[in-house]
Backbone as a printed PyTorch tensor [residue, N CA C, xyz], in Angstrom:
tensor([[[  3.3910, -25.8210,  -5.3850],
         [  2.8080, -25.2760,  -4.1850],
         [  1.5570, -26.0880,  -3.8620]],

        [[  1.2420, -26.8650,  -2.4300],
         [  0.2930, -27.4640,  -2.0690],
         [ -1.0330, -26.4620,  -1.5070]],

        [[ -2.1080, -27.1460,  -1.9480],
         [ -3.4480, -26.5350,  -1.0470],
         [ -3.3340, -25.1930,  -0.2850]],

        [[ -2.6500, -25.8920,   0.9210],
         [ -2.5920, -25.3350,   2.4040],
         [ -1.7290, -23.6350,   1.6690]],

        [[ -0.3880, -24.1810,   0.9190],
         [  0.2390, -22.6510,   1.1740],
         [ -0.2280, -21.9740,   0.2250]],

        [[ -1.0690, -22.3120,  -0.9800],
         [ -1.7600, -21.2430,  -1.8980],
         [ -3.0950, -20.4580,  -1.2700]],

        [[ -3.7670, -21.5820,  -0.0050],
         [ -4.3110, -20.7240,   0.1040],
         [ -3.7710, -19.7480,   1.5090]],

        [[ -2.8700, -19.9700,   1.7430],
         [ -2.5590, -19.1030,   2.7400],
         [ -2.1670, -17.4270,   1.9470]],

        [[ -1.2920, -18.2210,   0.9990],
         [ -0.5020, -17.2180,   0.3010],
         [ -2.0960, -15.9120,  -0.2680]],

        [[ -3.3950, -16.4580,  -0.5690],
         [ -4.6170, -16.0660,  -1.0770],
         [ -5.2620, -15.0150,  -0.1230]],

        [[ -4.6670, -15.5710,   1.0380],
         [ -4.9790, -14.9530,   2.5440],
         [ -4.5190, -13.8640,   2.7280]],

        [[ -3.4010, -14.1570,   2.4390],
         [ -2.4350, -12.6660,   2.5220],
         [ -2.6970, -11.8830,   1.5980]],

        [[ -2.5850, -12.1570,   0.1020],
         [ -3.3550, -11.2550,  -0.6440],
         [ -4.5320, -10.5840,  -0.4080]],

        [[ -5.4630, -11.1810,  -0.3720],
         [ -6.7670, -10.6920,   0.4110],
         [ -6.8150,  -9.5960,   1.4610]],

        [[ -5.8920,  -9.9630,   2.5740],
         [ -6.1070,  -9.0280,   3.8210],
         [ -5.3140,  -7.4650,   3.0290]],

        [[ -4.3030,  -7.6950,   2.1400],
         [ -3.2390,  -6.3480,   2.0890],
         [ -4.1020,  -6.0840,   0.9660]],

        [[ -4.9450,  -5.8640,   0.9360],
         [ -6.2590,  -5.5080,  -0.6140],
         [ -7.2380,  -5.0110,   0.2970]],

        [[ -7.7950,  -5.5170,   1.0820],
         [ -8.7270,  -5.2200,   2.0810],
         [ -8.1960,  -3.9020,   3.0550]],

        [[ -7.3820,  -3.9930,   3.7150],
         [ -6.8470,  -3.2440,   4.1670],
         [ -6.2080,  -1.7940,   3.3380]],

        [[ -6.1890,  -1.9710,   1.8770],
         [ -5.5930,  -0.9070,   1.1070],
         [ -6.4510,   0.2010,   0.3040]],

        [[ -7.7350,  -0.7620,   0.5680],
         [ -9.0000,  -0.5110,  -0.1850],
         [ -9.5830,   0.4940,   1.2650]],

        [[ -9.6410,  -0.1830,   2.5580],
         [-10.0970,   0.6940,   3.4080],
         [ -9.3940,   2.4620,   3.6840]],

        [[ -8.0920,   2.1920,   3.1100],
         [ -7.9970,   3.6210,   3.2840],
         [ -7.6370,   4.1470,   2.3790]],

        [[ -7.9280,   3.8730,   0.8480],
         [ -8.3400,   3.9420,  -0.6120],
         [ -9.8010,   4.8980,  -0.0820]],

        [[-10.7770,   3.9690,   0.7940],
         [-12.3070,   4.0980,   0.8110],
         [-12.4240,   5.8420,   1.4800]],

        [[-11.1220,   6.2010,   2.1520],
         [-11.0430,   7.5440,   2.7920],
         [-10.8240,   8.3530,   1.9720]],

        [[ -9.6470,   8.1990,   0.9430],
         [ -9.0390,   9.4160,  -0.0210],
         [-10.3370,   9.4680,  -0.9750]],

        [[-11.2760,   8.6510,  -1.2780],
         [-12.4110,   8.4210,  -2.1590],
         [-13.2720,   9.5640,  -1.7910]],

        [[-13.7920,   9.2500,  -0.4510],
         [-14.4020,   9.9070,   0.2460],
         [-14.0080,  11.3080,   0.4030]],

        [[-12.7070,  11.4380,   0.7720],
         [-12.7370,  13.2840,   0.7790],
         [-12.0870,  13.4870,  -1.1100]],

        [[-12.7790,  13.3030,  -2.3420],
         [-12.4580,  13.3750,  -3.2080],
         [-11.6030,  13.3000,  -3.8530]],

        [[-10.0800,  12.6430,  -3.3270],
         [ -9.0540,  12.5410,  -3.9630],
         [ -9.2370,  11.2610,  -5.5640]],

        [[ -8.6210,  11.4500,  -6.1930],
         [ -8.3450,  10.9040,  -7.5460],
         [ -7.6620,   9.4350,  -7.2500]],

        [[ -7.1220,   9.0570,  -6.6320],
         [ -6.2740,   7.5470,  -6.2080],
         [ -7.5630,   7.0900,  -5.0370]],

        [[ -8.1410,   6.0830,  -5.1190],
         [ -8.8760,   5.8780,  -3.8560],
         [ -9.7860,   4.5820,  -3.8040]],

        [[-10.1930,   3.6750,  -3.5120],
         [-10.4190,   2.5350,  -3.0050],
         [ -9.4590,   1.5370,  -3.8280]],

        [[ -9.8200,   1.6560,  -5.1030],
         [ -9.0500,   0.5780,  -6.3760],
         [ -7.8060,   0.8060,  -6.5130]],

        [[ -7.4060,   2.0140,  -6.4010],
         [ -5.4710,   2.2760,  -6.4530],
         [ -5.0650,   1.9150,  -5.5400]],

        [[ -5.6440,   2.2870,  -4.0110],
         [ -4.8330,   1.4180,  -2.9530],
         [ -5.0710,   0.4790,  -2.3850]],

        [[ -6.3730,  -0.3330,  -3.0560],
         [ -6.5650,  -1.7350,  -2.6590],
         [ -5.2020,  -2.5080,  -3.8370]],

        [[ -5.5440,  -2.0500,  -5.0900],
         [ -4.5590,  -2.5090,  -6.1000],
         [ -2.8990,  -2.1110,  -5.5010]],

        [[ -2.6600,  -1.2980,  -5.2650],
         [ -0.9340,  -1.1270,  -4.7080],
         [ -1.1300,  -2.0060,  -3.6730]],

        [[ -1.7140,  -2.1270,  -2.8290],
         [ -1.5350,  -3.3810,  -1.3760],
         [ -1.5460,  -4.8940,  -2.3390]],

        [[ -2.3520,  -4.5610,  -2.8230],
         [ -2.7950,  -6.2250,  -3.6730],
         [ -0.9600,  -6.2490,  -4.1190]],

        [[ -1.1430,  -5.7880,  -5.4010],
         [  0.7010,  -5.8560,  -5.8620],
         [  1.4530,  -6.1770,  -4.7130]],

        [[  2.1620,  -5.2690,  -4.1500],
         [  2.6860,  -5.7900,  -3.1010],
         [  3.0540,  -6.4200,  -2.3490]],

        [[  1.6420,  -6.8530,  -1.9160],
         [  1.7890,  -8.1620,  -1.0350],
         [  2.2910,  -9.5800,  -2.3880]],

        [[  1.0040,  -9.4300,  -3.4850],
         [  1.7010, -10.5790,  -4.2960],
         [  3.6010, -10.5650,  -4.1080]],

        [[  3.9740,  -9.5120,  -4.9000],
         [  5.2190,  -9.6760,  -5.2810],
         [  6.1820,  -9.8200,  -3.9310]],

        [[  5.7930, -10.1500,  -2.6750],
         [  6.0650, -10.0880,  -1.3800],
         [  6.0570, -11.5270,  -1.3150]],

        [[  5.0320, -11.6750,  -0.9490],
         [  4.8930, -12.8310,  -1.2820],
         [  5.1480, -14.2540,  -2.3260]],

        [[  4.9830, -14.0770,  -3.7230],
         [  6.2630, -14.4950,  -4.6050],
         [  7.7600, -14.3210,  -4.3090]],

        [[  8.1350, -13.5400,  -4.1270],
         [ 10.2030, -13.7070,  -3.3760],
         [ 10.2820, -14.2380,  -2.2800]],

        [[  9.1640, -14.4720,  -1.1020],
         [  9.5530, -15.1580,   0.1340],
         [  9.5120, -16.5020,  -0.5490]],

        [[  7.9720, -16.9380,  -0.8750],
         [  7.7440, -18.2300,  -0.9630],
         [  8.1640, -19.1810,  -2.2910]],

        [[  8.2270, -17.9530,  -3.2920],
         [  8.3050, -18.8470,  -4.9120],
         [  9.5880, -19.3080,  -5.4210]],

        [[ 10.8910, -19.3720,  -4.4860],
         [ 11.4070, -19.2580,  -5.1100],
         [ 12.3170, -20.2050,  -4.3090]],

        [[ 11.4780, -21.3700,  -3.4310],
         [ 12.7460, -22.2180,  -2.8820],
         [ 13.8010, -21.6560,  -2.2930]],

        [[ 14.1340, -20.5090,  -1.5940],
         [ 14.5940, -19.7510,  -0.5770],
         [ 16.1930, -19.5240,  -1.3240]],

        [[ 15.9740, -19.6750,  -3.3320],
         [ 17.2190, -19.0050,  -3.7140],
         [ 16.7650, -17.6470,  -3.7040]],

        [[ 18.0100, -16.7280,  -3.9230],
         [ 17.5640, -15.5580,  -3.9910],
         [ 17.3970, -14.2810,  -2.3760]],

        [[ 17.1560, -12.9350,  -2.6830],
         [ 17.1210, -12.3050,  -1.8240],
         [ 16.1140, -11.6380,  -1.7980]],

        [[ 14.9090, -12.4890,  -0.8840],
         [ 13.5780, -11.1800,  -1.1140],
         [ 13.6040, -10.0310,  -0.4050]],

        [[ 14.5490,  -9.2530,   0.1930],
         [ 14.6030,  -8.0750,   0.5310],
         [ 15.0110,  -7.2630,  -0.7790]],

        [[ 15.7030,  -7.8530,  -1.8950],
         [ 15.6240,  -7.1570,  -3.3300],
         [ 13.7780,  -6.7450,  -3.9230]],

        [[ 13.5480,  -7.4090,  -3.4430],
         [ 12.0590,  -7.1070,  -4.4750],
         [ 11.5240,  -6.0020,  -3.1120]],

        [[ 11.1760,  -5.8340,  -1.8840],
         [ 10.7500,  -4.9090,  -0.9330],
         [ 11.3650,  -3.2550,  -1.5420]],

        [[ 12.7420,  -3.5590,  -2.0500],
         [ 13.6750,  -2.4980,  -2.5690],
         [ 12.8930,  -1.5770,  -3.4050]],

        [[ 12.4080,  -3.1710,  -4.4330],
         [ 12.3440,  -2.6030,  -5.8690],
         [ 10.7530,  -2.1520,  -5.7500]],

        [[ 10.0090,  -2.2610,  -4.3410],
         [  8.5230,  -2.1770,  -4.3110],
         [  8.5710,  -0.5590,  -4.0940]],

        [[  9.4500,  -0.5250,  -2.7240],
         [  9.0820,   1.2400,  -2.4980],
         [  9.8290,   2.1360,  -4.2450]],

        [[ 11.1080,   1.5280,  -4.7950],
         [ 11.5760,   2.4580,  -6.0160],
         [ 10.0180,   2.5440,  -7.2370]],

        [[  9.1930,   1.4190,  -7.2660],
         [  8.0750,   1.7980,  -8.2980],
         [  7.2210,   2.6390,  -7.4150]],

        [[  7.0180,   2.5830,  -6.3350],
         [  5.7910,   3.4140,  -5.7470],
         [  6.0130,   4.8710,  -5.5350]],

        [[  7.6090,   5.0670,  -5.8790],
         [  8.1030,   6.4190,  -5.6730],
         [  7.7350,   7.1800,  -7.5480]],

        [[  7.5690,   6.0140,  -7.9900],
         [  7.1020,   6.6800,  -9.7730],
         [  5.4350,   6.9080,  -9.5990]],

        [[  5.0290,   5.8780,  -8.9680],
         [  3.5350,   5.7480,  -8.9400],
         [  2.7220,   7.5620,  -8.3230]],

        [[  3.9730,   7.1700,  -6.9750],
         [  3.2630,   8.7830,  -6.0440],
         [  3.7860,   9.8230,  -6.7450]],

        [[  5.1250,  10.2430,  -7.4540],
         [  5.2680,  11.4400,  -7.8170],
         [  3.7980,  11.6890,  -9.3340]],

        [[  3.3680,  10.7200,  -9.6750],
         [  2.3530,  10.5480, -10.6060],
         [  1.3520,  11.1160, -10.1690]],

        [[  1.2490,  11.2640,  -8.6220],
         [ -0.1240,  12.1770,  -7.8430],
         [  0.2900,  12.8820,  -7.6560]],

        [[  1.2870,  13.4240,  -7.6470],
         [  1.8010,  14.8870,  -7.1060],
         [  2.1430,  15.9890,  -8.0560]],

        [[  0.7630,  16.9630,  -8.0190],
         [  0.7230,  18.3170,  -8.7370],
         [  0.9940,  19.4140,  -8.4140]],

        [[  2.0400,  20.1530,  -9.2620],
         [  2.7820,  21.3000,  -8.8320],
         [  1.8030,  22.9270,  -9.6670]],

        [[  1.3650,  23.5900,  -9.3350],
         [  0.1490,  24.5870, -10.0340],
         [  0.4220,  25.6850,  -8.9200]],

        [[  1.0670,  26.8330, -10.2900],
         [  1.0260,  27.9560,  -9.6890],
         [  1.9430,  28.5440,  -8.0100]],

        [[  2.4270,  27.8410,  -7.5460],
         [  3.2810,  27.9970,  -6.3710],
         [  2.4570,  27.0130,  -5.2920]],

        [[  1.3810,  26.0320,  -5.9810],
         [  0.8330,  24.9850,  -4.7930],
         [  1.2800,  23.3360,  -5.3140]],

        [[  1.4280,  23.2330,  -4.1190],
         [  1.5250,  21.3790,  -3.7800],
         [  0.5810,  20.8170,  -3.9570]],

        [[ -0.0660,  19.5750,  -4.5890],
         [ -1.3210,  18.9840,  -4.4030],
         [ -1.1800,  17.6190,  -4.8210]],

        [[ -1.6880,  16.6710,  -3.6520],
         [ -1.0970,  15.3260,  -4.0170],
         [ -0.5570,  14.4520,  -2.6750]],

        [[  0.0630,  14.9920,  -2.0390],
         [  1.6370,  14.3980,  -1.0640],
         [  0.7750,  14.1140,  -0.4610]],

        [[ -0.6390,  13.9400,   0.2410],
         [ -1.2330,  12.9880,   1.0670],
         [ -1.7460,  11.4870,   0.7600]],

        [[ -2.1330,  11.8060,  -0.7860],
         [ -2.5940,  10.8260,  -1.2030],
         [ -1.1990,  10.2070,  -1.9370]],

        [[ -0.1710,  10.6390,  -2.1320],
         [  0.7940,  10.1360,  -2.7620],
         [  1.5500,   9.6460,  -1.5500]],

        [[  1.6150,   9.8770,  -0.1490],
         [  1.7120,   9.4810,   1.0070],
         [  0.8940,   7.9530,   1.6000]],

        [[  0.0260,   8.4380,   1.4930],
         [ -1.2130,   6.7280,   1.7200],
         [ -1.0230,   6.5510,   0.4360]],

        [[ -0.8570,   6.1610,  -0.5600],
         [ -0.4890,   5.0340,  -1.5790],
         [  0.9670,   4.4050,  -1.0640]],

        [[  1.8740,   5.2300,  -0.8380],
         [  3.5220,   4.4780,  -0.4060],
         [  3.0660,   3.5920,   0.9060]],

        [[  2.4030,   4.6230,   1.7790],
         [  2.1370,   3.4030,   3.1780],
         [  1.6410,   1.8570,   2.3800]],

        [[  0.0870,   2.2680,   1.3970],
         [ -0.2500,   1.4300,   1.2170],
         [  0.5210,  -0.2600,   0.8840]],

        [[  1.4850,   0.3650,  -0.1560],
         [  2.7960,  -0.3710,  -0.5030],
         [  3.3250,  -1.4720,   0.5460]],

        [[  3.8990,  -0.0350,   1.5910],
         [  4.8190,  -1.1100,   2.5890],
         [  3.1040,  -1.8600,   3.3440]],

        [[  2.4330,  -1.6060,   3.7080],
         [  1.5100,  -2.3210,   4.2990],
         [  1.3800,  -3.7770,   3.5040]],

        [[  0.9100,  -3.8420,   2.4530],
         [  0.7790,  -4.8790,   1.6520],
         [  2.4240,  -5.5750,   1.5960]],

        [[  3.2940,  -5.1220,   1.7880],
         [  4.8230,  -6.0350,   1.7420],
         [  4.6940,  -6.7230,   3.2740]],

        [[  4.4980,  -5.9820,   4.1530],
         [  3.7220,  -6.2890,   5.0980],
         [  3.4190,  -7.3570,   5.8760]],

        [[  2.0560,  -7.3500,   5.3260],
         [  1.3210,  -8.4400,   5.1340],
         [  1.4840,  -9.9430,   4.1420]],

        [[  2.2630,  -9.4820,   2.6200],
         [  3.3050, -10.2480,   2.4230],
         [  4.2020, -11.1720,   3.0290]],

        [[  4.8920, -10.7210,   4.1040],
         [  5.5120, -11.9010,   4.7570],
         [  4.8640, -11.8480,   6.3700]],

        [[  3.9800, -11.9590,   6.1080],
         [  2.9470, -12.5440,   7.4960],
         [  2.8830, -11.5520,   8.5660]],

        [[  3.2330, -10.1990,   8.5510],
         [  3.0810,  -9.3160,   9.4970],
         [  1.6940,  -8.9790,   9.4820]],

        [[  0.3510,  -9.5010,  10.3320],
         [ -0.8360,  -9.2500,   9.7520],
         [ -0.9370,  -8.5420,  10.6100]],

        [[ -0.6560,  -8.3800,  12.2400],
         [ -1.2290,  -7.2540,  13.2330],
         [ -0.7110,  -6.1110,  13.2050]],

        [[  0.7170,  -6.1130,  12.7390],
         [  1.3910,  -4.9280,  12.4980],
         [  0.9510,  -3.8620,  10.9470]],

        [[  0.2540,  -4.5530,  10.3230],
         [ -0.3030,  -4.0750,   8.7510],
         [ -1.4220,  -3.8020,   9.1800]],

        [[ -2.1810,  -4.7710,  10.0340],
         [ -3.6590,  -3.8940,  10.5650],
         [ -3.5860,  -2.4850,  11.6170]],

        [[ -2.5780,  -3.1430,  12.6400],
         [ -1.9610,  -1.4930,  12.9940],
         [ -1.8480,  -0.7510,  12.6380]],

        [[ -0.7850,  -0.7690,  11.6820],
         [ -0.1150,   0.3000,  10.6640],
         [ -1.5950,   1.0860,   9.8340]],

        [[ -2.7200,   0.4120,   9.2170],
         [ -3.9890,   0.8670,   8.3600],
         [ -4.8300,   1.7730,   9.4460]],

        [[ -4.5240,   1.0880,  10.4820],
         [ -5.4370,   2.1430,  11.2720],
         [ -4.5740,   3.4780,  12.1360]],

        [[ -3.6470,   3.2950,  12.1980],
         [ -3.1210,   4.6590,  12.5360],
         [ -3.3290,   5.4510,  10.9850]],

        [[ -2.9950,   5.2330,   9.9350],
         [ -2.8390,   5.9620,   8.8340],
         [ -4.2290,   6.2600,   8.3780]],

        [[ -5.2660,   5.2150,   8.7050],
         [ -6.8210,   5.8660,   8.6070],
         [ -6.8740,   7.2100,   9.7830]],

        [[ -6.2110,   6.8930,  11.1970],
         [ -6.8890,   8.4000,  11.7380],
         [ -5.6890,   9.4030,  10.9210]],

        [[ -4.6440,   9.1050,  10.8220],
         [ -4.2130,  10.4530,  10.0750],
         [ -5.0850,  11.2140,   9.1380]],

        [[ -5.7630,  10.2610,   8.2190],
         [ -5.7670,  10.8560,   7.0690],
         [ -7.4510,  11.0430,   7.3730]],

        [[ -7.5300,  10.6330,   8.6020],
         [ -9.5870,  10.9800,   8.8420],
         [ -9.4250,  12.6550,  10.0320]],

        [[ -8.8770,  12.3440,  11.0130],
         [ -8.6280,  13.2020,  11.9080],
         [ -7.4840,  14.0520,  12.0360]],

        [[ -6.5440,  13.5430,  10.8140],
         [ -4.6210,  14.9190,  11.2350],
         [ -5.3670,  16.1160,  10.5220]],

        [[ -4.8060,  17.2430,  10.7660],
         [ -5.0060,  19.0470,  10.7930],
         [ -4.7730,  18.5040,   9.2120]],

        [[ -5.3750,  19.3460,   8.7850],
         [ -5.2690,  19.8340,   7.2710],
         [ -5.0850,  21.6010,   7.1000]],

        [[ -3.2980,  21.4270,   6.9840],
         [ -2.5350,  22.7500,   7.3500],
         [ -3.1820,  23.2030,   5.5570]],

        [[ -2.9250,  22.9700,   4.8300],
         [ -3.2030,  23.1280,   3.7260],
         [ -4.2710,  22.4280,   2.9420]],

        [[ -5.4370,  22.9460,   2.5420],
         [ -6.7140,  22.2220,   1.7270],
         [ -6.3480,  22.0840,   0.5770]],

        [[ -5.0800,  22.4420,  -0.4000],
         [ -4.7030,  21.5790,  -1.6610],
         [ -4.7120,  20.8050,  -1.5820]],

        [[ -4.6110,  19.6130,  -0.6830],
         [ -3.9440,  18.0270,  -0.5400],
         [ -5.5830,  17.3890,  -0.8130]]])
């Protein structure tokens, strides 16, 4: 890999970390347990391993297999936030923005950067301004 595409490839990492961390910086903020470092780190992953199957591999192979295999770990990662106590739910928002976080960083992975900055900021007003039907979350 030359100069130019490592650091592009650095670029992309960067932005789906930046972007994962900003609405990490929200669940932080209203006290959730997953929050700047878990979803800067799930975007970071992501995008890497997004990025490794497009570019690393001399175009053998099928990088829509690894996108597959991104949402099947993030579905272990979020049920990992999701606490069941007494007849309450607690979790599915933040186990919700970690999966976005995911596809955002795959994302941004193969060069979708306005649609991943889109995508962070609709899911920041959800999770700054949507009704909170239930205060377990």
């Amino acid at each position: 890999m030359d100069g130019a595409a490592h650091s592009a490839m650095l670029g992309r990492i960067a932005l789906a970390t930046l972007l994962g961390a900003f609405l990490g910086y929200e669940r932080e903020r209203a006290g959730k347990p997953a929050g700047l470092r878990t979803h800067g780190m799930v975007a970071l992953g992501a995008a890497l391993f997004t990025a490794v199957s497009v570019d690393g591999f001399d175009g053998r192979g099928d990088p829509a297999r690894m996108a597959a295999q991104i949402v099947t770990g993030m579905g272990f990662l979020g049920a990992g936030t999701i606490l069941h106590f007494r007849g309450t739910v607690h979790g599915l928002t933040t186990a919700a923005s970690l999966w976005v976080s995911a596809a955002m960083g795959t994302a941004v992975g193969v060069g979708m950067y306005l649609m991943s900055i889109e995508t962070t900021a609709l899911v920041w007003i959800l999770l700054r301004f949507g009704p909170r039907v239930d205060r377990g979350d």
